[in-house]
N, CA and C of each residue as an Amber inpcrd file, in Angstrom:
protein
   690
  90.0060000  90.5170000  35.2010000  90.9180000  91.3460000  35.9920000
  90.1650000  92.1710000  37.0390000  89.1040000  92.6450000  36.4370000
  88.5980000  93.6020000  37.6750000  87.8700000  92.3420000  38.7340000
  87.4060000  91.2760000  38.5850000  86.8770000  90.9730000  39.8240000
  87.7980000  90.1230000  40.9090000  89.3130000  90.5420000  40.2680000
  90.5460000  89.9040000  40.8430000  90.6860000  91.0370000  41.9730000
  90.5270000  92.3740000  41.2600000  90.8050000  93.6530000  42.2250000
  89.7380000  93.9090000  43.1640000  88.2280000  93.3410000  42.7180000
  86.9820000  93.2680000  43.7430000  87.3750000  92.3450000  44.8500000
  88.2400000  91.3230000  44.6200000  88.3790000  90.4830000  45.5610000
  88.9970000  90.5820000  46.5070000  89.9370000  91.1380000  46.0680000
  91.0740000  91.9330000  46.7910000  90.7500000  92.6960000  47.4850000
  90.2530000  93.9450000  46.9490000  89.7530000  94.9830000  47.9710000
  88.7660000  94.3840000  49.2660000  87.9880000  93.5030000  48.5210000
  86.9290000  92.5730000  49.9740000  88.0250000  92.2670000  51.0180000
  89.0080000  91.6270000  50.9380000  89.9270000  90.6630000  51.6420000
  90.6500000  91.5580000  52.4220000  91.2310000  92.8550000  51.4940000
  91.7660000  94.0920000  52.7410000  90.6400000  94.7460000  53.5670000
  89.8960000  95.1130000  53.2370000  88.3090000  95.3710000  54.1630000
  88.0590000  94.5160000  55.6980000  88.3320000  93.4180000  55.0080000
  87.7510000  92.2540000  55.9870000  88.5650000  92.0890000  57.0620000
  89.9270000  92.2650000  56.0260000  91.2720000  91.8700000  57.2950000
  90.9340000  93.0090000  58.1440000  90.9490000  94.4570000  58.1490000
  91.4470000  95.4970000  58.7450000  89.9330000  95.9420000  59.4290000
  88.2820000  95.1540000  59.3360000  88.0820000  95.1820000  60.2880000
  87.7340000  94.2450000  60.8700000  88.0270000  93.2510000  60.6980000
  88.5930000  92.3390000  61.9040000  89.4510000  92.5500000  62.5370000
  90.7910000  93.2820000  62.1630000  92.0220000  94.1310000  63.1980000
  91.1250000  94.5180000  63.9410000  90.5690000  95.8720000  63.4450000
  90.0480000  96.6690000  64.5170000  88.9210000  96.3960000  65.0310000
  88.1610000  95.4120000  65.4810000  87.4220000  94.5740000  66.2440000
  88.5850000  94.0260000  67.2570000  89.5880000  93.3590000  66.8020000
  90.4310000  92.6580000  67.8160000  91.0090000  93.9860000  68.7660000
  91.1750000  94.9090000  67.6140000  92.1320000  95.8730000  68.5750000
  91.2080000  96.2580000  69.6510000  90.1840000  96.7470000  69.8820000
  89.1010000  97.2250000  70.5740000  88.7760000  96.1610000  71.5730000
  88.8820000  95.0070000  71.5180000  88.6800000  94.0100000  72.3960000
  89.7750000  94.1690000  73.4120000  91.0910000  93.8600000  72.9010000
  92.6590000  94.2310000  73.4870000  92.7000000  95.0560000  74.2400000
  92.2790000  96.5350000  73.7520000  91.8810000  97.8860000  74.4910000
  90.9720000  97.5710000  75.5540000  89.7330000  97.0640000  75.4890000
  89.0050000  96.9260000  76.6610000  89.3500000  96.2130000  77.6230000
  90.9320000  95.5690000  77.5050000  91.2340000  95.1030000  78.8310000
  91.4910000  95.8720000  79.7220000  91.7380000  96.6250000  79.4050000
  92.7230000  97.5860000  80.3970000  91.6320000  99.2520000  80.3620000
  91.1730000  99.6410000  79.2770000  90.3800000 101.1600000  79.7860000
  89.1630000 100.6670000  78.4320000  88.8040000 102.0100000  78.7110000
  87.3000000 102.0210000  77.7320000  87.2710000 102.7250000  76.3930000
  86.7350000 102.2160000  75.5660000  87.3690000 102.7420000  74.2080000
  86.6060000 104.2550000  74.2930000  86.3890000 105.0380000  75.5830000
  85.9350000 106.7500000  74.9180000  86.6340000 107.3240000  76.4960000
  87.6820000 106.7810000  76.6590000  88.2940000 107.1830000  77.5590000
  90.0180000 107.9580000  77.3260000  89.6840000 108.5830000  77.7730000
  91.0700000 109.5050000  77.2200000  90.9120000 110.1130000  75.9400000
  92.3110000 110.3570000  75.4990000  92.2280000 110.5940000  74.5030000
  92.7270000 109.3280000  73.5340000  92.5490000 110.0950000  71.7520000
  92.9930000 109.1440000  71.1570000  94.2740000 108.2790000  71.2060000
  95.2300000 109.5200000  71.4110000  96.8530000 109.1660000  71.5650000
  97.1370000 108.3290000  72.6700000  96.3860000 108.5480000  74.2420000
  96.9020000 107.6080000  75.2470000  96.1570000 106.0740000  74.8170000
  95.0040000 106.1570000  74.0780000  94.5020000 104.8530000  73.8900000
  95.6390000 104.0570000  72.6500000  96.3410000 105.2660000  72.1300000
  97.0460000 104.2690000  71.1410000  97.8000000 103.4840000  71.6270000
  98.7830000 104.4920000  72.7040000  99.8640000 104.1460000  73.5280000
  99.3850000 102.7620000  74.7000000  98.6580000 102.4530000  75.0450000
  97.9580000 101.4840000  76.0620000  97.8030000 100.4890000  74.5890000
  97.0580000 100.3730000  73.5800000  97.6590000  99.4860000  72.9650000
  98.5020000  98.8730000  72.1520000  99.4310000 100.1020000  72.1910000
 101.0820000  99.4660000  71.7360000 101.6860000  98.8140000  72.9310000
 101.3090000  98.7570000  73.9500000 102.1910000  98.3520000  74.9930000
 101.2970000  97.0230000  75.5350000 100.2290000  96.9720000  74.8590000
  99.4910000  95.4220000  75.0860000  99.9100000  94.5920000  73.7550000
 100.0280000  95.0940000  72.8380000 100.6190000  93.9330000  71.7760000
 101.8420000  93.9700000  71.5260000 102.9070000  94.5250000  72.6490000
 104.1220000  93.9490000  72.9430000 104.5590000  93.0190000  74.3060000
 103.0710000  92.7560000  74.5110000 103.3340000  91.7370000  75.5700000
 103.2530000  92.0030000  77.1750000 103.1120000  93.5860000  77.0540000
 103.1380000  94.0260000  78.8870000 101.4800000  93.8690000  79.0690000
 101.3260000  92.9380000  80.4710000 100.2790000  92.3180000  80.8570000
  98.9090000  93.2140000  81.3620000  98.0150000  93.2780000  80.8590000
  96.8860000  94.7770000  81.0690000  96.6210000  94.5720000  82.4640000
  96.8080000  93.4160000  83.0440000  96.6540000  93.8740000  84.6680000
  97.9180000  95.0030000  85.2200000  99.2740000  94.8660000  84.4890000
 100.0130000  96.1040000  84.9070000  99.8440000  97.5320000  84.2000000
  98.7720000  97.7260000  83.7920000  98.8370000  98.9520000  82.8930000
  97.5100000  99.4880000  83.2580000  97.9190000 100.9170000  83.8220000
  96.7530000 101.8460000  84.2400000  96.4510000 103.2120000  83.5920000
  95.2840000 103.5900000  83.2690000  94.8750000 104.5620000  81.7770000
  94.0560000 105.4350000  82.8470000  94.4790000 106.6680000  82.8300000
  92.9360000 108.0360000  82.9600000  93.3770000 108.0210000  84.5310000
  94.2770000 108.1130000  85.2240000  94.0630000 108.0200000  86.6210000
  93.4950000 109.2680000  87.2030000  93.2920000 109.4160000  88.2480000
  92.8420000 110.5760000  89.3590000  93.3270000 110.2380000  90.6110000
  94.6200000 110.5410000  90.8310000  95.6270000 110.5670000  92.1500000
  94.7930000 111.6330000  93.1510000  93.8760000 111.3560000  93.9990000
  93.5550000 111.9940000  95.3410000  94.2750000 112.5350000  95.9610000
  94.6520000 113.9490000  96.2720000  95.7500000 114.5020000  97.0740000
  95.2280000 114.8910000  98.4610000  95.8400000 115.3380000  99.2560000
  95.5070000 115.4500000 100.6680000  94.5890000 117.2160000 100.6880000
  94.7040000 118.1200000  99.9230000  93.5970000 118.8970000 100.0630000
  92.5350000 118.5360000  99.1400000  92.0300000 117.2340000  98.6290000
  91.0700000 117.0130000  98.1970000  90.8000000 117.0400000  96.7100000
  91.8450000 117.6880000  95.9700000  92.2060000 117.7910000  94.1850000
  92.8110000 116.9470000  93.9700000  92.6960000 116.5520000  92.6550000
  93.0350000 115.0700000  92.2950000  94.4270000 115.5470000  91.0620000
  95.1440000 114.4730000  91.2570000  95.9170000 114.6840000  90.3580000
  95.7980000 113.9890000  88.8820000  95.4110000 114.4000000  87.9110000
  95.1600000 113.6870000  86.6650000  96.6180000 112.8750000  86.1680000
  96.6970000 111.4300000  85.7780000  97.9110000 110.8580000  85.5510000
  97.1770000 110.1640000  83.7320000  98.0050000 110.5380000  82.6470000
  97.6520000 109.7400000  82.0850000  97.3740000 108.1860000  81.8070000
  98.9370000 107.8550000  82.0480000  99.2500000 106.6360000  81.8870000
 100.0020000 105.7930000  82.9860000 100.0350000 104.8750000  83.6800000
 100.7760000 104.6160000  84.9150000 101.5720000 102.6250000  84.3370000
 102.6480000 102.3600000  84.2620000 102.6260000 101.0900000  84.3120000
 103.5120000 100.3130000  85.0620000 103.3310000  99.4500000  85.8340000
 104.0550000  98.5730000  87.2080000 104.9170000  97.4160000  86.5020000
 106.0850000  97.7820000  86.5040000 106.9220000  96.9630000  86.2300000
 108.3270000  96.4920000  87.1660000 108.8520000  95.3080000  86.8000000
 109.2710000  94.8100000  87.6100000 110.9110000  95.8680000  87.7760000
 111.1040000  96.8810000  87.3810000 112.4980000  97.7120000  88.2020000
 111.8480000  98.7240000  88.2670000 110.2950000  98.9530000  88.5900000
 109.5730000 100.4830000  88.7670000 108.9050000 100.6280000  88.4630000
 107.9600000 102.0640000  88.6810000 106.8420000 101.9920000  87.9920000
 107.0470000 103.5870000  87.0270000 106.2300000 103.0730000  85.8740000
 106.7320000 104.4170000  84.5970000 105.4900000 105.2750000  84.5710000
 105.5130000 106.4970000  84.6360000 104.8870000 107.1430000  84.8900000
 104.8400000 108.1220000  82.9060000 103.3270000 107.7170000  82.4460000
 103.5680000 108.6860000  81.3060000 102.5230000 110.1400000  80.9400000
 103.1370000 110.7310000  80.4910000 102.4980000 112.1110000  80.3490000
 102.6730000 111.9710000  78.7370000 101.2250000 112.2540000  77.8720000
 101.1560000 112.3530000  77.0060000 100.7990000 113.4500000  76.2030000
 100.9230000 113.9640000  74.7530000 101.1510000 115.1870000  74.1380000
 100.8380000 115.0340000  72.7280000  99.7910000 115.5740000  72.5880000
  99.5350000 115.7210000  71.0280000 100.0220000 117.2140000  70.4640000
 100.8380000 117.0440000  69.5120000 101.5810000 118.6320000  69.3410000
 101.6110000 118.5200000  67.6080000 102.2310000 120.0040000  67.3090000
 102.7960000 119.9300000  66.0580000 103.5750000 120.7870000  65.9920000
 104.4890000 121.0370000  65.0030000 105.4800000 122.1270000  65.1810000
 106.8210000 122.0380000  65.5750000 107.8370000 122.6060000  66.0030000
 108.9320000 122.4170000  66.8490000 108.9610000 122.7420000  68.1360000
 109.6050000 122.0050000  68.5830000 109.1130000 121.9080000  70.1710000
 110.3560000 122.8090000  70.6570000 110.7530000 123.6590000  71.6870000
 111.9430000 124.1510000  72.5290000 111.6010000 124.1880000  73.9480000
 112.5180000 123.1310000  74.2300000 112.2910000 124.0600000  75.9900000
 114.0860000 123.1770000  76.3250000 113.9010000 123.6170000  77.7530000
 114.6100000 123.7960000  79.1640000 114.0940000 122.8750000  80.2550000
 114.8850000 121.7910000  80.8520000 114.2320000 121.1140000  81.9900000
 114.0190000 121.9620000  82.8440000 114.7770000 123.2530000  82.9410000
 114.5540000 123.6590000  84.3850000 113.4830000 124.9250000  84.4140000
 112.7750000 125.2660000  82.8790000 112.3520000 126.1830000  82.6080000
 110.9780000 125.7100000  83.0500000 109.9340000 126.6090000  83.2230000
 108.6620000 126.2370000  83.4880000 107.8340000 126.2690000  81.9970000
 108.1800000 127.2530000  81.2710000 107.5940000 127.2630000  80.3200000
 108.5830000 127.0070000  78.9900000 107.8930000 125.7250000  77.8700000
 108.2620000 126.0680000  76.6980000 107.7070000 126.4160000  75.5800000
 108.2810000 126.2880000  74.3450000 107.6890000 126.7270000  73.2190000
 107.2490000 126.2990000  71.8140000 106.5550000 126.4850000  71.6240000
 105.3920000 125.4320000  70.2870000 105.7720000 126.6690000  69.4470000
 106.4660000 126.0370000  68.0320000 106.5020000 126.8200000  67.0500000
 106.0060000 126.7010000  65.5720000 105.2580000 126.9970000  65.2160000
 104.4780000 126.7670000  64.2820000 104.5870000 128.1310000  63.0830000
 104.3290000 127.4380000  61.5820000 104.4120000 128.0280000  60.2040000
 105.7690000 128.6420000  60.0690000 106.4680000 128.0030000  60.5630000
 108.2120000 128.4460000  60.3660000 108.5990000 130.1040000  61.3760000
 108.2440000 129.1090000  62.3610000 108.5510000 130.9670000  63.4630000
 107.4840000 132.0040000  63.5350000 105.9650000 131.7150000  62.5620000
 105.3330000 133.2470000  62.2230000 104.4290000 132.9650000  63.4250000
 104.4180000 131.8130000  64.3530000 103.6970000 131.7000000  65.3080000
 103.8950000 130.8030000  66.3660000 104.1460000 131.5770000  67.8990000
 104.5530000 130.7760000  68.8090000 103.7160000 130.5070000  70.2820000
 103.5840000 129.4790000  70.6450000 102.5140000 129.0230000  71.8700000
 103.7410000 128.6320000  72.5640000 103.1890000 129.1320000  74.1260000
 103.8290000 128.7280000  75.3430000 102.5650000 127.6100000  76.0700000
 103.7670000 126.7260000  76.3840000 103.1660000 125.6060000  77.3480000
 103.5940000 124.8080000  78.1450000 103.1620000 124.7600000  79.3850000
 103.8050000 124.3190000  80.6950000 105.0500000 123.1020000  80.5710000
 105.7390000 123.3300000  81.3510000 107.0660000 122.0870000  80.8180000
 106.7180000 121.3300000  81.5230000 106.3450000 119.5810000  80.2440000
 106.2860000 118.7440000  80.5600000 106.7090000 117.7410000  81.8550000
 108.2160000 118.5590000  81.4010000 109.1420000 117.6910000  82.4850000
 108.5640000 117.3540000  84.1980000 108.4630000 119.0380000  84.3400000
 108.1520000 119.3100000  85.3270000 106.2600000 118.8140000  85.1760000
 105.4710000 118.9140000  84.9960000 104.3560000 118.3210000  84.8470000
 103.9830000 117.0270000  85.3020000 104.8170000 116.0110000  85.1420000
 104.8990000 114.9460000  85.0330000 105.9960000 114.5950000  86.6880000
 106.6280000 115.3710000  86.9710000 107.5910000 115.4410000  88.0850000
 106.2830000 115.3370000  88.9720000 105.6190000 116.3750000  88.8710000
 104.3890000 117.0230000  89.7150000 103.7620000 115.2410000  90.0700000
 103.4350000 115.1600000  88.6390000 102.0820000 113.6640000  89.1200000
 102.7760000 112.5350000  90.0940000 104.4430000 112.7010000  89.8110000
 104.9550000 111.1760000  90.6990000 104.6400000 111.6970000  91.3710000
 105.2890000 112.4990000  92.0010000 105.1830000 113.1850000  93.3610000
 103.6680000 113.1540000  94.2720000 102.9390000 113.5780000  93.5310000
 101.5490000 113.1470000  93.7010000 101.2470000 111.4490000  93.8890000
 101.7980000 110.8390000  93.2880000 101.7370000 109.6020000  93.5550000
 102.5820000 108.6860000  94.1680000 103.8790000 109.0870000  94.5590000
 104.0810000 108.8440000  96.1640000 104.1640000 108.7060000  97.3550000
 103.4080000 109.8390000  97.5930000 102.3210000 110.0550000  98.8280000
 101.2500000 109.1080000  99.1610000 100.5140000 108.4100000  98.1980000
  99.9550000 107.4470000  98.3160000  99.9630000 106.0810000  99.4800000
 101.5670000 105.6410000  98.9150000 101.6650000 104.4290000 100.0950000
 103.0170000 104.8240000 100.4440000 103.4420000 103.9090000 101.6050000
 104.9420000 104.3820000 102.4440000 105.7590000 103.5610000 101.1840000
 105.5250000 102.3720000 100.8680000 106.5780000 101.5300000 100.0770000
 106.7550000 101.9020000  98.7770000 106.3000000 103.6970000  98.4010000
 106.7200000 104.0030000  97.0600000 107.8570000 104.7180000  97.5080000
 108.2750000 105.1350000  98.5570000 109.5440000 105.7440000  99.1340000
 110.4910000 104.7650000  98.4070000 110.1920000 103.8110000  98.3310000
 111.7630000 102.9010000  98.3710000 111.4800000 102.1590000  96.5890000
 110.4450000 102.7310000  96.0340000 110.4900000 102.3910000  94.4010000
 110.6930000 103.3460000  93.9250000 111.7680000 102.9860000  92.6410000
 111.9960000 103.9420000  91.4360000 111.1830000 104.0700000  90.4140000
 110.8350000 105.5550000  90.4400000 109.8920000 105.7770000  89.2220000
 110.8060000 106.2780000  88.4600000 109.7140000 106.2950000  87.0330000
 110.6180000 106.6320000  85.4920000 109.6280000 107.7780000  84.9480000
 109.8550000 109.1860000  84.2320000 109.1830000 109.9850000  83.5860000
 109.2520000 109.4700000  82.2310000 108.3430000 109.4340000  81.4560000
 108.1410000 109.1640000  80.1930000 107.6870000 110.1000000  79.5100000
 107.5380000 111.1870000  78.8260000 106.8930000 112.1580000  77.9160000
 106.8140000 112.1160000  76.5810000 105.6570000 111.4290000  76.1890000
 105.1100000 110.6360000  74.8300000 104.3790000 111.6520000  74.3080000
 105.6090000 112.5550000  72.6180000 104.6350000 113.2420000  72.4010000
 104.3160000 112.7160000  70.3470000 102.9900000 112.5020000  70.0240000
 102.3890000 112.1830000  69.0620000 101.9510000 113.6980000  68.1520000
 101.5530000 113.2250000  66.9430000 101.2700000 114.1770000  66.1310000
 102.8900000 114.7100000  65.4030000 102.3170000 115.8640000  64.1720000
 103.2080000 115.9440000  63.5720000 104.9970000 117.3050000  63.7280000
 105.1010000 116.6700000  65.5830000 105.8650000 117.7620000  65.5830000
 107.6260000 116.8490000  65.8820000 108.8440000 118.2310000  66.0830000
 109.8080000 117.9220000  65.6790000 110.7860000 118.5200000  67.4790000
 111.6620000 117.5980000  68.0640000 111.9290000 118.2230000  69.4540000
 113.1600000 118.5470000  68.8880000 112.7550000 120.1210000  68.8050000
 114.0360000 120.7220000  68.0280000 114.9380000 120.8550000  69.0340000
 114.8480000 121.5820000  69.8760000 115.9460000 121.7580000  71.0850000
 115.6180000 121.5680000  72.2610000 115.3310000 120.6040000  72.3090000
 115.0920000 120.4350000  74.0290000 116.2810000 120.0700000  75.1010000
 116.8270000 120.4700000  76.4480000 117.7890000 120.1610000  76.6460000
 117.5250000 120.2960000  78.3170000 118.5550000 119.3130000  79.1840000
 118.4860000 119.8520000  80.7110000 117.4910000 118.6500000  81.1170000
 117.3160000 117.4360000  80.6300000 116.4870000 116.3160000  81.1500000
 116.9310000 115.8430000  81.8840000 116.0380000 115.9870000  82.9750000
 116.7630000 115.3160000  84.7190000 117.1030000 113.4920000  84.3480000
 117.9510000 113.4560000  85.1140000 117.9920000 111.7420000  85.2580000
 116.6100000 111.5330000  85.5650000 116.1220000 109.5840000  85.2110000
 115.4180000 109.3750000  85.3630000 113.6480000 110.0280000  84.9220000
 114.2480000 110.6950000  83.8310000 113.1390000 111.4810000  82.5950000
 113.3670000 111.0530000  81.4380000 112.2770000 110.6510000  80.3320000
 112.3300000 110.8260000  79.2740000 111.9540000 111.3070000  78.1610000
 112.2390000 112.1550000  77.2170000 110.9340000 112.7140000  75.6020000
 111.2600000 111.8550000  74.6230000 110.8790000 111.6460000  74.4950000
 110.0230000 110.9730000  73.2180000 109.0750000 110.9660000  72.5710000
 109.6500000 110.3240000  70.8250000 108.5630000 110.6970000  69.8580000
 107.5510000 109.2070000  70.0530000 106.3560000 108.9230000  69.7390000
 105.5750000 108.2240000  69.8800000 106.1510000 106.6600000  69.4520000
 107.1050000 106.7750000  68.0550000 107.6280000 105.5620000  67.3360000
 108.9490000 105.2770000  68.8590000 109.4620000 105.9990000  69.3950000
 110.4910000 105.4180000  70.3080000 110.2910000 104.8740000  71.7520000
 109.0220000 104.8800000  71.7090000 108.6590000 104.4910000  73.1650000
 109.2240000 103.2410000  73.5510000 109.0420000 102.7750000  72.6930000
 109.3340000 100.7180000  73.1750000 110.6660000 100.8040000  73.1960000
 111.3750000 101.5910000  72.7120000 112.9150000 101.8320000  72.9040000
 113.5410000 102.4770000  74.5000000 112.5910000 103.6780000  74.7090000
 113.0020000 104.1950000  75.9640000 112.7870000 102.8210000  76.8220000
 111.9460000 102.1380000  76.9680000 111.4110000 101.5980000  77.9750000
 112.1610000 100.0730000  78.1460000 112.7860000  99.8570000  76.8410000
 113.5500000  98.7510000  76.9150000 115.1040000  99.4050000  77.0250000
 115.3410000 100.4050000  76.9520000 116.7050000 101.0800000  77.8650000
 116.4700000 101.0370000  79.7080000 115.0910000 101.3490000  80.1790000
 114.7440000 101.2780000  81.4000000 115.1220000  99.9770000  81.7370000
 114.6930000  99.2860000  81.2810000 114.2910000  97.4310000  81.8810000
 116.1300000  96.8130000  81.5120000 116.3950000  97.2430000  80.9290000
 118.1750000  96.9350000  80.5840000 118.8820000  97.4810000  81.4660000
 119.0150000  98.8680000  82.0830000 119.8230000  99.4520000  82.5870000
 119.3600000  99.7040000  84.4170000 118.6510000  98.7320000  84.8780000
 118.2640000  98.7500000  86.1410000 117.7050000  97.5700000  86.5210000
 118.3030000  97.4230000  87.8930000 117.5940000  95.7850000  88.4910000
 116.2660000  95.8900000  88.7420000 116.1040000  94.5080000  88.9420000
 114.4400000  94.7310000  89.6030000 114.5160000  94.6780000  90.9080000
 113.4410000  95.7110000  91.3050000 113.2810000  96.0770000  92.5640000
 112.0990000  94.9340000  93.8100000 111.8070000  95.3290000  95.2500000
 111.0420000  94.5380000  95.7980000 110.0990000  95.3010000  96.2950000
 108.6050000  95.2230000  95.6690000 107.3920000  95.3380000  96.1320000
 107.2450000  95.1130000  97.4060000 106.7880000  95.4290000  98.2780000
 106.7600000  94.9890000  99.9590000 105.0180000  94.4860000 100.0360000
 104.2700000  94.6680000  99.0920000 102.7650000  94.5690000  98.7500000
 103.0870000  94.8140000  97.3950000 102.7180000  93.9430000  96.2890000
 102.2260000  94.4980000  95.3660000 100.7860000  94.7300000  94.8590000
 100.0420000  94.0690000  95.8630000  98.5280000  93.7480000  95.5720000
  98.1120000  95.3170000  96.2340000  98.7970000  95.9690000  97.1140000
  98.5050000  97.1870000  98.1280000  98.3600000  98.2010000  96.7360000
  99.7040000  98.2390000  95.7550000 100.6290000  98.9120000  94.9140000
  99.1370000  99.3590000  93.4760000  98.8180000  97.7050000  93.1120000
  97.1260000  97.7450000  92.7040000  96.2350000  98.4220000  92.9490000
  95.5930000  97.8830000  93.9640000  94.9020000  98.5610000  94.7130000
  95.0420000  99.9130000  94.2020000  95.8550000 100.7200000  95.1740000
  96.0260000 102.2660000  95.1230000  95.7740000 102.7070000  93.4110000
  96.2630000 102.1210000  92.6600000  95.9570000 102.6780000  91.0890000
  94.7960000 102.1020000  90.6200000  94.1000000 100.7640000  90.8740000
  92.6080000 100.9180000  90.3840000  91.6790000 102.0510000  91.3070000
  92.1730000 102.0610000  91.9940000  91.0980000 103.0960000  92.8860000
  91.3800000 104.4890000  91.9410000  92.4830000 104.9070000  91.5350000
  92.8440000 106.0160000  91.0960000  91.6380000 106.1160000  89.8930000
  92.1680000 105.1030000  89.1470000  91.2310000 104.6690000  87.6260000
  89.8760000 104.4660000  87.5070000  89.2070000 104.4320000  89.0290000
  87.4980000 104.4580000  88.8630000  87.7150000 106.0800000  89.6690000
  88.2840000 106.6180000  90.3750000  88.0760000 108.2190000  90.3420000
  87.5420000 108.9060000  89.1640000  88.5500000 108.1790000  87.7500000
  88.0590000 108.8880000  86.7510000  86.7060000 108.8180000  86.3550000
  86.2150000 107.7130000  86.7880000  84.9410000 107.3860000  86.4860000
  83.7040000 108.3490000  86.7320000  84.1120000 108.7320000  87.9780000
  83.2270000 110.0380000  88.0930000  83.0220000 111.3260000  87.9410000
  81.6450000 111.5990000  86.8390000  82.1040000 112.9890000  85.8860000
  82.4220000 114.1820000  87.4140000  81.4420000 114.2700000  87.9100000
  82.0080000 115.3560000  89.0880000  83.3460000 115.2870000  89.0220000
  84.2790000 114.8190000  89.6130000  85.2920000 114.5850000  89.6910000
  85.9040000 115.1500000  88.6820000  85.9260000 114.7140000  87.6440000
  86.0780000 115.4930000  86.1930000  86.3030000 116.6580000  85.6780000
  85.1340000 116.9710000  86.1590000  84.4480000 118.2590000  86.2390000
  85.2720000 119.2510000  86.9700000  84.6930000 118.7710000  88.4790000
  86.0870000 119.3700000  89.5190000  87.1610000 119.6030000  88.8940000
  88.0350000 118.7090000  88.9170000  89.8120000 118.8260000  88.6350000
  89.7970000 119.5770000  87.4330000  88.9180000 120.1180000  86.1600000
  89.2410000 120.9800000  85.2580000  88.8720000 122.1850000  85.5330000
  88.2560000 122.8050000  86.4080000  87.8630000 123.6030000  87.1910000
  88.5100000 123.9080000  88.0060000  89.5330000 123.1740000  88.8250000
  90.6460000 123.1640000  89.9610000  91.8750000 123.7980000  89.0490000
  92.0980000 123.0480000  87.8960000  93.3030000 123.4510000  87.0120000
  92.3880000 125.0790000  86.4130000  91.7480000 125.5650000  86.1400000
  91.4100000 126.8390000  85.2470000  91.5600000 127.5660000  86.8090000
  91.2390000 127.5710000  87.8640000  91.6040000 128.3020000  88.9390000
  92.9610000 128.8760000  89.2950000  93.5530000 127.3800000  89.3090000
  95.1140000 127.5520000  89.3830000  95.8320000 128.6440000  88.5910000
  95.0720000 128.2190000  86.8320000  96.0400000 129.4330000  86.3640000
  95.5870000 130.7100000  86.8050000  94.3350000 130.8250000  86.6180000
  93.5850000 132.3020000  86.8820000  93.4020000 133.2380000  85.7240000
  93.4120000 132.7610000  84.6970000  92.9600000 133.4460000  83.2570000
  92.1250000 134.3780000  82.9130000  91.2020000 133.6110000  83.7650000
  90.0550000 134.5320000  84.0990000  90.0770000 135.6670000  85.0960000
  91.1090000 135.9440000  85.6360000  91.5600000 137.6730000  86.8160000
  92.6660000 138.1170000  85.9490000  92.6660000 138.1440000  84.8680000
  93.5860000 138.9120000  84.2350000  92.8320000 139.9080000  83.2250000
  92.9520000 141.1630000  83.9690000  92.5290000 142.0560000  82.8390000
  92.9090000 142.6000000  82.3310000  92.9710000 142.3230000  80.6210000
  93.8520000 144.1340000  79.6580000  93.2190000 144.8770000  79.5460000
């Protein structure tokens, strides 16, 4: 009996890392396994072993803006009625906000503790926007907000989601996105090779730590944390 259960245990070992050898291969089509974080690398390969093609799927971007700050995009993917734009979120707790609010609220140990943090919605509004400017023929494509949030939290009240936005928990993604692809035609690229282009260029921005460096330095400015004195 026990070298029935030695055998066994070998055979689950073996299977699961050979998974994760394959998975890591899968992943390196599309970004680098110490790129991002954990959660967007999960999300890039849930959406490669449902079949969306890693030449349409872009990880870690750095959208170049016209005064020279880059816009950080997590996740970007080109599909045929648009392109989906995702903002990702590792949280825990209950979540509250307001689309139209700037700030919501992280609630944690049953109310005895609460964090404010920038609304997604709008966050993610910010990066299209940032990434329409890019080329003239995103004027005439529909983008989609996606807000993928992972970890162990609960969207207690969230309310006021613009058309063409979505939250979601990490397990419903393939759901939002197959409501997208159902409920809208496909649109016409005028270049799609141009459409490329513009997002691999985005995706070796990240490549460079300066750059990096910069834009987290650009964002700690913005807020100004540091000129606030009690």
């Amino acid at each position: 009996m026990i070298w029935i259960f030695i055998v066994i245990v070998f055979i689950l070992a073996f299977y699961f890392l050979v998974s994760n050898i394959r998975d890591k291969k899968l992943l390196e089509t599309v970004t680098k396994l110490n790129r991002g974080t954990r959660s967007e690398r999960d999300l890039v390969l849930m959406l490669l072993k449902q079949g969306i093609p890693a030449q349409a799927i872009f990880h870690d971007l750095y959208v170049k803006k016209y005064n020279g700050n880059f816009s950080q995009i997590d996740l970007v993917v080109v599909m045929e009625v648009g392109i989906i734009v995702f903002e990702v979120k590792d949280f825990s707790g209950w979540i509250f906000g307001n689309g139209n609010q700037s700030q919501w609220t992280k609630v944690l140990a049953y109310g005895k503790r609460k964090y404010h943090f920038y609304n997604p919605i709008m966050q993610n509004t910010k990066h299209i926007i940032d990434l329409r400017k890019q080329l003239k023929q995103f004027e005439n494509i529909p983008f989609y907000s996606i807000v993928v949030f992972y970890g162990d939290c609960v969207l207690k009240d969230v309310n006021f989601v613009p058309n063409g936005a979505f939250l979601v928990k990490s397990n419903r993604v393939l759901d939002v996105m197959k409501l997208i692809i159902t409920k809208n035609e496909p649109v016409h690229y005028t270049n799609r090779n141009e459409v490329v282009r513009v997002l691999i260029n985005a995706v070796q921005n990240g490549e460079n730590a300066k750059t990096r460096i910069q834009h987290i330095k650009n964002i700690k400015d913005m807020l100004g944390k540091d000129r606030v004195f009690t």
